[in-house]
Backbone bond lengths (Angstrom), bond angles and torsions (degrees), N, CA, C in turn:
res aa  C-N    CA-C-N  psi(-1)  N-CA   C-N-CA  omega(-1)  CA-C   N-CA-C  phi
1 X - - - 1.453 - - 1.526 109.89 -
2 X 1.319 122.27 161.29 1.507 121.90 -152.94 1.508 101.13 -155.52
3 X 1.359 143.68 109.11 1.201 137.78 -170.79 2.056 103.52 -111.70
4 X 0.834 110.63 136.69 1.668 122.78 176.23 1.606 94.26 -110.94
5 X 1.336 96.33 144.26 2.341 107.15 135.21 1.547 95.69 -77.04
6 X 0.961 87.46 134.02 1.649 99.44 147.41 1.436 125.19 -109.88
7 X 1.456 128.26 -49.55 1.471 124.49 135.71 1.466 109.53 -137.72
8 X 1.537 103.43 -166.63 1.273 123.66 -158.25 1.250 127.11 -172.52
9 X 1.240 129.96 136.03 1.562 133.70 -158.64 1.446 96.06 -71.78
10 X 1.803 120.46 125.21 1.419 97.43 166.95 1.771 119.03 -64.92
11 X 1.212 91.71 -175.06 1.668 110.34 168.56 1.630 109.97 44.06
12 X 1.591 127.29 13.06 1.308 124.92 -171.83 1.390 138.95 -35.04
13 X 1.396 133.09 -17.80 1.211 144.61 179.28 1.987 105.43 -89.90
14 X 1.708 85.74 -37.58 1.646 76.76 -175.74 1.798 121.13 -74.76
15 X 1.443 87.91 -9.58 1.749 111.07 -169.48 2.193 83.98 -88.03
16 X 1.075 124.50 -57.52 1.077 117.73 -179.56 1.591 107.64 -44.29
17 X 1.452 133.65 -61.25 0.975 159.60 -146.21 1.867 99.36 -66.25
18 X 1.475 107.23 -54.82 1.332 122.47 173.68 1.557 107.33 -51.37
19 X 1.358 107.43 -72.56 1.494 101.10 -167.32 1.633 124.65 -72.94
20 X 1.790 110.06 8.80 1.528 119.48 172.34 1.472 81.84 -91.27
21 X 1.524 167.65 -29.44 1.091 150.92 -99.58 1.801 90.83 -136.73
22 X 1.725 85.87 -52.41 1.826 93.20 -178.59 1.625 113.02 -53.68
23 X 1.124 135.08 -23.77 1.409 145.58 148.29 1.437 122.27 -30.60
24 X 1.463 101.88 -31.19 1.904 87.26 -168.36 1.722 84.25 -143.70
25 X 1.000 116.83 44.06 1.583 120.26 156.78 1.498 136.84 -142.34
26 X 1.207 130.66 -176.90 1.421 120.96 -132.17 1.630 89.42 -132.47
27 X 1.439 93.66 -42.55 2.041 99.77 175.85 1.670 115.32 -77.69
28 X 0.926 123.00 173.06 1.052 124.59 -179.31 1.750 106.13 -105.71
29 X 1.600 89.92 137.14 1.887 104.41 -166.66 1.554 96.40 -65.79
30 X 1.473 136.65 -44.94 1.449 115.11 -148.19 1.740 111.92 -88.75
31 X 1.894 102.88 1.23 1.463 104.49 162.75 1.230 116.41 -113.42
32 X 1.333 108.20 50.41 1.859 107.36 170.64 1.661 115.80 -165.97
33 X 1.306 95.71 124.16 1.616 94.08 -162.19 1.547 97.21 -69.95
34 X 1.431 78.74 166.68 1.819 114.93 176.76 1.453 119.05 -28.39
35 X 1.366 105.15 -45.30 1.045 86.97 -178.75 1.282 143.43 -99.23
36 X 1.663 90.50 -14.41 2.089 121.77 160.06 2.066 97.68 -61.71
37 X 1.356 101.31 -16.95 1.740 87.64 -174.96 1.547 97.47 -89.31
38 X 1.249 124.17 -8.99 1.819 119.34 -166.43 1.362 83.51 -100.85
39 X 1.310 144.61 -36.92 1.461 137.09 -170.56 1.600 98.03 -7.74
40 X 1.309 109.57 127.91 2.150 114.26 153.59 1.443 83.09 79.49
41 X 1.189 151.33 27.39 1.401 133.53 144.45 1.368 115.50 -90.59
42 X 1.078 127.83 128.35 1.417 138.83 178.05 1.804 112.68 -49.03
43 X 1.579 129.69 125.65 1.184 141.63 -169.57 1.675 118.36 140.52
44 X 1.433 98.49 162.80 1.533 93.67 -169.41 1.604 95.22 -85.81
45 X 1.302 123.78 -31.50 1.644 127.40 -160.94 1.075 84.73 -137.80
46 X 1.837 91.71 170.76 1.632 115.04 170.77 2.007 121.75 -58.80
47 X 0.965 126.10 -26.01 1.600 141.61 164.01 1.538 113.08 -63.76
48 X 1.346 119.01 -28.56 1.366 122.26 -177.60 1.410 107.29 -111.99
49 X 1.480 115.12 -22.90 1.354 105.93 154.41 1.891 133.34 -65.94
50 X 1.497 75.20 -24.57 1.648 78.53 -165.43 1.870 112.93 -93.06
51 X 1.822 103.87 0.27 1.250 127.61 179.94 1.351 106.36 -86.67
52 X 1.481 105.14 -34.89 1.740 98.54 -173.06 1.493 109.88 -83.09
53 X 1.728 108.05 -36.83 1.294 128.74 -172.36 1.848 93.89 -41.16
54 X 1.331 116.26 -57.78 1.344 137.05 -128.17 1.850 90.79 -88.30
55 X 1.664 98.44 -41.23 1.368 85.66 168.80 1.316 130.95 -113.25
56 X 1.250 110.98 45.24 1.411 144.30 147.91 1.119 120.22 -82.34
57 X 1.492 120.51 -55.21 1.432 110.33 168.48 1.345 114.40 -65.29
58 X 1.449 123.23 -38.90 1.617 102.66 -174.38 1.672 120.49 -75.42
59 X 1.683 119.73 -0.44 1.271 119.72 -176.37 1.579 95.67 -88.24
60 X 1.639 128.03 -27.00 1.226 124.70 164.06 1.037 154.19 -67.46
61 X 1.574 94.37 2.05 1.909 116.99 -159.79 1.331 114.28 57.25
62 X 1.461 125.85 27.21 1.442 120.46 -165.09 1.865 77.77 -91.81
63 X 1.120 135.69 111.51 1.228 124.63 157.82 1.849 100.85 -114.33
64 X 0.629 146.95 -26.37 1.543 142.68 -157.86 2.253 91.98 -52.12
65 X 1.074 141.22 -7.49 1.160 117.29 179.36 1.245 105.73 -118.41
66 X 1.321 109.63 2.68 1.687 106.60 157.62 1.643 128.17 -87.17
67 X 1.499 101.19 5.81 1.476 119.41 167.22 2.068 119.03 -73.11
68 X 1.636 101.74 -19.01 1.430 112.47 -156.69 1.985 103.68 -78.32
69 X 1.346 101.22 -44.90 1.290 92.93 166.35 1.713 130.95 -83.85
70 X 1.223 130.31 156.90 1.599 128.88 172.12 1.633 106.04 -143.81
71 X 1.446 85.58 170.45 1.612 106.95 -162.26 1.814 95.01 -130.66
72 X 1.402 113.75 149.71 1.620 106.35 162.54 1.455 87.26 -140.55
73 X 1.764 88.41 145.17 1.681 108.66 -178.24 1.208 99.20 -128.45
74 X 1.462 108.75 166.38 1.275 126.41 179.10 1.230 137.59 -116.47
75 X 1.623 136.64 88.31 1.499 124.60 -119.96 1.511 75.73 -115.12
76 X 1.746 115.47 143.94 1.319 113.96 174.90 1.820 84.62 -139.57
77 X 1.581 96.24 156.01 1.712 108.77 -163.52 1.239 121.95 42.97
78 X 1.329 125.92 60.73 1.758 136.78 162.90 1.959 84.67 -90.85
79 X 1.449 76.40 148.66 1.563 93.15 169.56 1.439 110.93 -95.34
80 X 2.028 127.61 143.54 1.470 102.03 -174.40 1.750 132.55 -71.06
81 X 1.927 95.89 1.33 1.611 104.76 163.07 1.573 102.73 -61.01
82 X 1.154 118.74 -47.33 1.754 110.99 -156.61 1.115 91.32 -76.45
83 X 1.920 137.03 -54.74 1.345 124.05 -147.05 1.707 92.82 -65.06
84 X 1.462 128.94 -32.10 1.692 112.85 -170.10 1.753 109.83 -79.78
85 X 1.513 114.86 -4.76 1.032 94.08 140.52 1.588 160.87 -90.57
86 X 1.708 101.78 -18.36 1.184 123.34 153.94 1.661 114.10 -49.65
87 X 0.785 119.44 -32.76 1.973 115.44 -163.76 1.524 79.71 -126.93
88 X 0.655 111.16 85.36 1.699 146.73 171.48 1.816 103.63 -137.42
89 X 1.703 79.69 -52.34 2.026 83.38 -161.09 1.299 103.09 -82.51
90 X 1.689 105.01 169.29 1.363 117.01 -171.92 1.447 108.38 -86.09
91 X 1.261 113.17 -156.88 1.512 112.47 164.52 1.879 114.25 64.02
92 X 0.964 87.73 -2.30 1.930 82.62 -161.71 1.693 111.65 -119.74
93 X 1.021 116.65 129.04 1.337 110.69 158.88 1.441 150.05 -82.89
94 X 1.441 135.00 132.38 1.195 120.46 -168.83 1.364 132.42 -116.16
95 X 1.245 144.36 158.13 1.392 137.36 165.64 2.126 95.72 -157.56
96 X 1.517 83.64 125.81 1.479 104.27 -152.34 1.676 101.33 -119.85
97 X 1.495 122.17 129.97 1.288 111.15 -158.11 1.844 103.84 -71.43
98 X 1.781 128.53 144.63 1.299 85.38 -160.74 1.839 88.14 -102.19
99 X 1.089 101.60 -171.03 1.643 120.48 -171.59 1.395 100.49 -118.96
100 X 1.125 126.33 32.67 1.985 150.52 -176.48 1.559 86.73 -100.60
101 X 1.845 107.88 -102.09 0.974 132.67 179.51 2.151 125.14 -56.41
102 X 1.182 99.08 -33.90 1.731 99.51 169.16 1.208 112.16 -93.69
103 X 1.079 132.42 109.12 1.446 167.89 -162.51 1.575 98.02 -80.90
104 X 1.666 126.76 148.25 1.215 93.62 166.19 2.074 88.71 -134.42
105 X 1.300 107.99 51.97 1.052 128.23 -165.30 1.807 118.40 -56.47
106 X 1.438 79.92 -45.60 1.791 95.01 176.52 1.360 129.13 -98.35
107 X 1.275 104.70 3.09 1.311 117.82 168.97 1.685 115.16 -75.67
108 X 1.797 107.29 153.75 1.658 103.31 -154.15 1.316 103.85 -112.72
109 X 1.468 125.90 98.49 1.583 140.54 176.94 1.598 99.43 -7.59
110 X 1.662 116.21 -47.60 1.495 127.71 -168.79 1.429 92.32 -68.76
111 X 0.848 149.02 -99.68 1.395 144.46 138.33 1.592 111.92 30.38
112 X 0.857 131.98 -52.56 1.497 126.11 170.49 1.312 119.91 -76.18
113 X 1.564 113.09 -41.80 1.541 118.86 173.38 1.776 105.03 -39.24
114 X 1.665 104.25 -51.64 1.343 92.94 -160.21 1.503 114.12 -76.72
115 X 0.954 106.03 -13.28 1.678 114.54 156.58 2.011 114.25 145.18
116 X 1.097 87.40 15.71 1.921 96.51 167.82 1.214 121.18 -51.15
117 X 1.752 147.74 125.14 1.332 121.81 144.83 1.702 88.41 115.28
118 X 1.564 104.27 -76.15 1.474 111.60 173.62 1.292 142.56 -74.84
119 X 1.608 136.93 103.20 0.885 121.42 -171.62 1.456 113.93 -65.00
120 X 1.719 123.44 136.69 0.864 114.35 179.55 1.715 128.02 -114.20
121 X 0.787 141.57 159.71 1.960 130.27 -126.12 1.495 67.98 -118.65
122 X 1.622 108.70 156.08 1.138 114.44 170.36 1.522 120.75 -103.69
123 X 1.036 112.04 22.81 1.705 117.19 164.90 1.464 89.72 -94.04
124 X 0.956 141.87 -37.36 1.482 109.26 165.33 1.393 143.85 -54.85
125 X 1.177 116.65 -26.88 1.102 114.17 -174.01 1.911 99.46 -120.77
126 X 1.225 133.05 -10.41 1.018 138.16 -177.25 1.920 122.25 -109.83
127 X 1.424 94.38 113.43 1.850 92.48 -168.34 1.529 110.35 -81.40
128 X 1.432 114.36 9.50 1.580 109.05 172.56 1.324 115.59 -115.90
129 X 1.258 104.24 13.83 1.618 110.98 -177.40 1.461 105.89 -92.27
130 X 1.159 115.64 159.01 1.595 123.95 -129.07 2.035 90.61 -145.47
131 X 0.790 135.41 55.45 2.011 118.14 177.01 1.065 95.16 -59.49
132 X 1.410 96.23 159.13 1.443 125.68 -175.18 1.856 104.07 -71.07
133 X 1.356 121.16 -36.66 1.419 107.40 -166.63 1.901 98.57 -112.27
134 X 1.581 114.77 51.07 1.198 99.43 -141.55 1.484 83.49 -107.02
135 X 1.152 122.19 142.88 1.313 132.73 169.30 1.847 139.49 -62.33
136 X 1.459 107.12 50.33 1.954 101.59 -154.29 1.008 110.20 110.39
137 X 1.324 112.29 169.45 1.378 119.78 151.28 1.535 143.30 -88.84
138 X 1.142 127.43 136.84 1.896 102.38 -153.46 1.758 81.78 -104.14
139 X 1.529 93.26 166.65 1.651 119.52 -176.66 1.267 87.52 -76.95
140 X 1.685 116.89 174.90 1.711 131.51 168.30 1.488 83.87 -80.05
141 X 1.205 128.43 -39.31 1.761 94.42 -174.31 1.634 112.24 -88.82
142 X 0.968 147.29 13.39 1.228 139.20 -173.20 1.851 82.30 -107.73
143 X 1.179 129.94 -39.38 1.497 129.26 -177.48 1.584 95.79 -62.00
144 X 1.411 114.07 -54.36 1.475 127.22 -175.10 1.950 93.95 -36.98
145 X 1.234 117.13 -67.95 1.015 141.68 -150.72 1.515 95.40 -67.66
146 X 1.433 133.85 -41.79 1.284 135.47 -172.87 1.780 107.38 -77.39
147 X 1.594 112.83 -31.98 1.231 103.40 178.26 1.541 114.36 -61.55
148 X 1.739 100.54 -62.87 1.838 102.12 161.65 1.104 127.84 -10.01
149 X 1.407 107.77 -67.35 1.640 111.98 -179.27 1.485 132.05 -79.23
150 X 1.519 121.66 -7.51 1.253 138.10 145.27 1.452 118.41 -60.69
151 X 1.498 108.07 -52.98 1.613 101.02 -172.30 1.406 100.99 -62.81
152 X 1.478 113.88 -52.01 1.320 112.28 -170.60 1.511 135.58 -66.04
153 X 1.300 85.26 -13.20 2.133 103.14 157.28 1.244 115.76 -77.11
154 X 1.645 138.61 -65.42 1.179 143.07 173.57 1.399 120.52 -47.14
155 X 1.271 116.00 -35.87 1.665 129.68 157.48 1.507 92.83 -53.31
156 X 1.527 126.95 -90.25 1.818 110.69 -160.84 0.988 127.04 -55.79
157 X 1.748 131.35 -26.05 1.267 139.14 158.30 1.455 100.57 -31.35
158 X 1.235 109.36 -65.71 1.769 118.67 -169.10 1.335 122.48 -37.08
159 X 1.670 88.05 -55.50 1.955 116.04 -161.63 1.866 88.20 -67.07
160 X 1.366 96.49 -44.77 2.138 101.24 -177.08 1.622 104.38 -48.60
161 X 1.141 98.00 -64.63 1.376 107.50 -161.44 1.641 127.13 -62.48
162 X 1.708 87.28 -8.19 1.599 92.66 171.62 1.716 120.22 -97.12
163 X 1.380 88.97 -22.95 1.703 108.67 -175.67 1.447 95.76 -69.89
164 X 1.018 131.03 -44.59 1.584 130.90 -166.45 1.629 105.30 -85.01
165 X 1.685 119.71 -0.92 0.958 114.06 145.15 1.709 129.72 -94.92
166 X 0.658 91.08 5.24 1.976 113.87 -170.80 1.789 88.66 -97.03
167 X 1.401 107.96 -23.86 1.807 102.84 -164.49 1.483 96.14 -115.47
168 X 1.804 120.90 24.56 1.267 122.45 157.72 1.727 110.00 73.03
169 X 1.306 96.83 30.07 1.456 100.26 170.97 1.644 103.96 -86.03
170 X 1.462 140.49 138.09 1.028 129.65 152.23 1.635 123.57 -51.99
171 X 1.660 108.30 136.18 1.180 97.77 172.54 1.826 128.45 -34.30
172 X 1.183 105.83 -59.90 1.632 118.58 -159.45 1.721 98.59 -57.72
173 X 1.494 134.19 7.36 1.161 150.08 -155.29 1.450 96.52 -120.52
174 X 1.513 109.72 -84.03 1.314 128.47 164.18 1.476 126.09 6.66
175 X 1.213 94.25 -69.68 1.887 137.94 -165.07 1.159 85.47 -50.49
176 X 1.397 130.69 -41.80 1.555 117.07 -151.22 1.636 108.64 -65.33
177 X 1.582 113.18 -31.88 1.658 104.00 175.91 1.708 117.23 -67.14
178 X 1.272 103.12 -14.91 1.701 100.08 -172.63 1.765 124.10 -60.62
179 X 0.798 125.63 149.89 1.980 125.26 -166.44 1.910 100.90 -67.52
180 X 1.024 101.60 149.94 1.642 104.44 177.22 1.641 98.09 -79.22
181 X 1.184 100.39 9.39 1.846 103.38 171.21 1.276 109.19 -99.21
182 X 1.320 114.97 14.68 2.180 110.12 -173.57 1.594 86.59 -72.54
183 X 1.149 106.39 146.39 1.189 118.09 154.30 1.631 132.84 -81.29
184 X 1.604 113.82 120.18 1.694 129.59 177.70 1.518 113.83 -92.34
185 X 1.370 103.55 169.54 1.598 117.27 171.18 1.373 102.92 -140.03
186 X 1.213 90.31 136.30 1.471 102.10 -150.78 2.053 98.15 -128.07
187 X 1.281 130.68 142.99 1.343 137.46 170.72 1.522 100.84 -113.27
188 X 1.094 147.10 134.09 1.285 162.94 171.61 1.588 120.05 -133.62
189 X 1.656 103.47 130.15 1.357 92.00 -154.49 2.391 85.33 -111.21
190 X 0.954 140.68 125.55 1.405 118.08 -179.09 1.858 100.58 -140.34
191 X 1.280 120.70 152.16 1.450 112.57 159.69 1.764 106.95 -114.73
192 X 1.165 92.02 175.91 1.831 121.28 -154.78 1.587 100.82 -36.53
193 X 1.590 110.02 -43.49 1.455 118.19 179.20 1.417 109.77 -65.24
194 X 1.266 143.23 -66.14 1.766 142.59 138.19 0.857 107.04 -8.51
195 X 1.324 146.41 -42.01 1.711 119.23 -171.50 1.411 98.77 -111.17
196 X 1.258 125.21 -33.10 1.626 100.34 178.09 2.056 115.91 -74.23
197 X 1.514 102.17 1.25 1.392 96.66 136.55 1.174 144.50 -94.87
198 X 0.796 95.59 -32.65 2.084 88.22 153.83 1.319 134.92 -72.96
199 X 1.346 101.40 -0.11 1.359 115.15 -170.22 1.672 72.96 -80.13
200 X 1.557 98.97 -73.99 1.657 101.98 -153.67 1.809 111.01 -30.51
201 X 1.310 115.61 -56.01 1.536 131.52 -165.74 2.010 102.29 -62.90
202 X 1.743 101.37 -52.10 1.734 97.69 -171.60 1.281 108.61 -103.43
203 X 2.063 136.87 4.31 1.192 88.93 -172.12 2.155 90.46 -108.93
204 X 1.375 108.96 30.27 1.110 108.91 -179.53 1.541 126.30 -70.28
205 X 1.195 133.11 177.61 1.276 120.41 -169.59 1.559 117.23 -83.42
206 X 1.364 108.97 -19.07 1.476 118.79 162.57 1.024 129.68 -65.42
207 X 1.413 124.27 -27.65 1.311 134.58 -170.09 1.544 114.27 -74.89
208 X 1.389 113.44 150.82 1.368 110.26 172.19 1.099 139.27 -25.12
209 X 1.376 151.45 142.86 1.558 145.54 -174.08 1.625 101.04 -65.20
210 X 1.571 109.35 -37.49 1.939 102.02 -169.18 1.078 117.78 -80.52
211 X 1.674 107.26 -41.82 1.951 110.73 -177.86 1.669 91.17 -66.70
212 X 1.287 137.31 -36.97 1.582 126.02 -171.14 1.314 107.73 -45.22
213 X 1.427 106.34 -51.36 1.540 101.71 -173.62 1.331 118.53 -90.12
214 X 0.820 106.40 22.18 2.165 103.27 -174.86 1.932 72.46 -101.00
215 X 1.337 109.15 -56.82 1.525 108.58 -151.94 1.566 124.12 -62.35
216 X 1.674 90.94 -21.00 1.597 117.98 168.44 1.986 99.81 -64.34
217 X 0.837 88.11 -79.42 1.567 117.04 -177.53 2.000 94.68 -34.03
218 X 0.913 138.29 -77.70 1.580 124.61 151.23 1.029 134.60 -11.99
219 X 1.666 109.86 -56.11 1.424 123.39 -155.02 2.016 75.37 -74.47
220 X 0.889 110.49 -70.22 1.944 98.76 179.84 1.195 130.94 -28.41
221 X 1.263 114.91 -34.24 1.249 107.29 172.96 1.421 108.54 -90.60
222 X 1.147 112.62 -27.73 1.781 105.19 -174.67 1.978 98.57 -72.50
223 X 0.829 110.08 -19.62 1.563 118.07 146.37 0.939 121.90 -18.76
224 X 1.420 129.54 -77.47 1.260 144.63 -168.29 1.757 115.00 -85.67
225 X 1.585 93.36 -30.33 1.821 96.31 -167.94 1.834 101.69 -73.75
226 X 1.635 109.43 -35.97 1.434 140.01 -170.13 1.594 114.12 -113.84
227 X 0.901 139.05 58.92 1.135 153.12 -148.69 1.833 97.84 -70.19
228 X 1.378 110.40 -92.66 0.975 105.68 175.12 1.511 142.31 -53.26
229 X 1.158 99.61 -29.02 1.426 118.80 168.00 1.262 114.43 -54.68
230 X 1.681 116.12 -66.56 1.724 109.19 -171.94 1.837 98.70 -74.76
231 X 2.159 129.04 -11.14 1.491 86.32 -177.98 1.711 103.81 -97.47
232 X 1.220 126.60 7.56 1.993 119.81 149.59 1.625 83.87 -65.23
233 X 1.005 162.33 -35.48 1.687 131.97 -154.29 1.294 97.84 -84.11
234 X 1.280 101.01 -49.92 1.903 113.21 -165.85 1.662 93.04 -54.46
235 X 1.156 118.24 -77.58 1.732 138.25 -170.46 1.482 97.36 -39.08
236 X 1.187 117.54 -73.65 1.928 118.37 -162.59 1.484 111.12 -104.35
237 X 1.467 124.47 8.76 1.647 99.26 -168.39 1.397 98.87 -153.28
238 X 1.106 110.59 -14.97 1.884 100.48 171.07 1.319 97.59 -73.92
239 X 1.954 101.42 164.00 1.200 104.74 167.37 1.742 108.71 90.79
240 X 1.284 110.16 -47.87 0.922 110.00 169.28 1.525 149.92 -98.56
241 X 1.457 111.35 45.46 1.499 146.45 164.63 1.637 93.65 41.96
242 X 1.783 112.08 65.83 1.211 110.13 -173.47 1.292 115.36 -87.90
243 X 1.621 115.98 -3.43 1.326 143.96 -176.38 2.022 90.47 24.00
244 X 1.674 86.50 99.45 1.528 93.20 -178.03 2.136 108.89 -92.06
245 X 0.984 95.53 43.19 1.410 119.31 -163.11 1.498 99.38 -46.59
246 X 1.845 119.15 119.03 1.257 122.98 158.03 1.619 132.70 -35.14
């Protein structure tokens, strides 16, 4: 799986920063710069003002002005188990590649066995991998035995699903034999408040192995776009099932 920005609100923390500010003032925010709007916030500069500001609001639950900025990414190889858990949550926007119009006609069943198309879970193919609801420990051959029978399912799904297009089934029909492991591409549009709820719910240790890493894989870039913001999340509030719920 492979996550992009695609865009992003500039200057986002300071745009957060403004509209927590317009709350407890008397002037009006869109005629007074940034830094006449941080006036009486604790810091030596504008970066340390806007660090403490920022984690002030999140020790208060004031989140409603971390809703103002957004980001859209570009998720390529989600499996359609993970994408229905992602668009689960609120707050977020979607555009989901559809399986109507993309055909997966020419693609080579052999080719999928070895792992094309399908994302493939790593308790299959891995004897030290551990799921969360997993029953024991399995032998290398009973793992042996689970890869076999995965490849060799996602392979006939394939070989089915093409024949029943050869027999004039419409795609959007078709689709229905394919594994909830086909792989989607997915655009998602979320701001700072949206993902540090999903952070809380998918990037926990319970959570699935795939949404973990899409949500990991975000939480990095919202890193860089949100600097201070996601490292108070990282430092004091992940982890801890703060369910920052809209």
């Amino acid at each position: 799986m492979r996550v992009r920005l695609l865009e992003a609100t500039e200057n986002p923390e300071e745009l957060i920063c403004r509209g927590a500010r317009n709350d407890y003032m008397e002037e009006w925010v869109a005629e007074q710069s940034f830094e006449d709007a941080m006036a009486g916030v604790e810091g030596e500069d504008i970066e340390e003002k806007k660090a403490n500001f920022l984690a002030k609001l999140l020790q208060r639950g004031h989140y409603g002005p971390f809703e103002h900025p957004s980001a859209t990414f570009a998720i390529e190889g989600a499996s359609r188990s993970c994408m229905a858990q992602l668009t689960r949550h609120r707050h977020a926007s979607f555009d989901v590649q559809s399986m109507r119009y993309v055909s997966f006609d020419e693609v080579d069943p052999a080719d999928v066995e070895d792992g094309e198309m399908v994302v493939t879970p790593p308790s299959a193919t891995d004897p030290d991998w551990v799921g969360r609801n997993q029953k024991g420990d399995a032998s290398e051959a009973e793992v042996e035995k689970r890869e076999e029978v995965f490849r060799s399912s996602v392979r006939q799904s394939v070989e089915d699903y093409q024949e029943l297009l050869e027999l004039g089934m419409p795609p959007e029909d078709a689709r229905f034999v394919l594994p909830i492991g086909t792989e989607v591409n997915i655009v998602v549009t979320l701001n700072p408040r949206s993902l540090m709820h999903i952070a809380d719910m998918r990037a926990a240790a319970d959570a699935q192995w795939e949404i973990r890493d899409l949500t990991e894989q975000l939480l990095d870039i919202a890193a860089e776009w949100c600097p201070h913001t996601f490292d108070y999340y990282e430092s004091e509030m992940k982890h801890r099932k703060n369910r920052l719920a809209p």
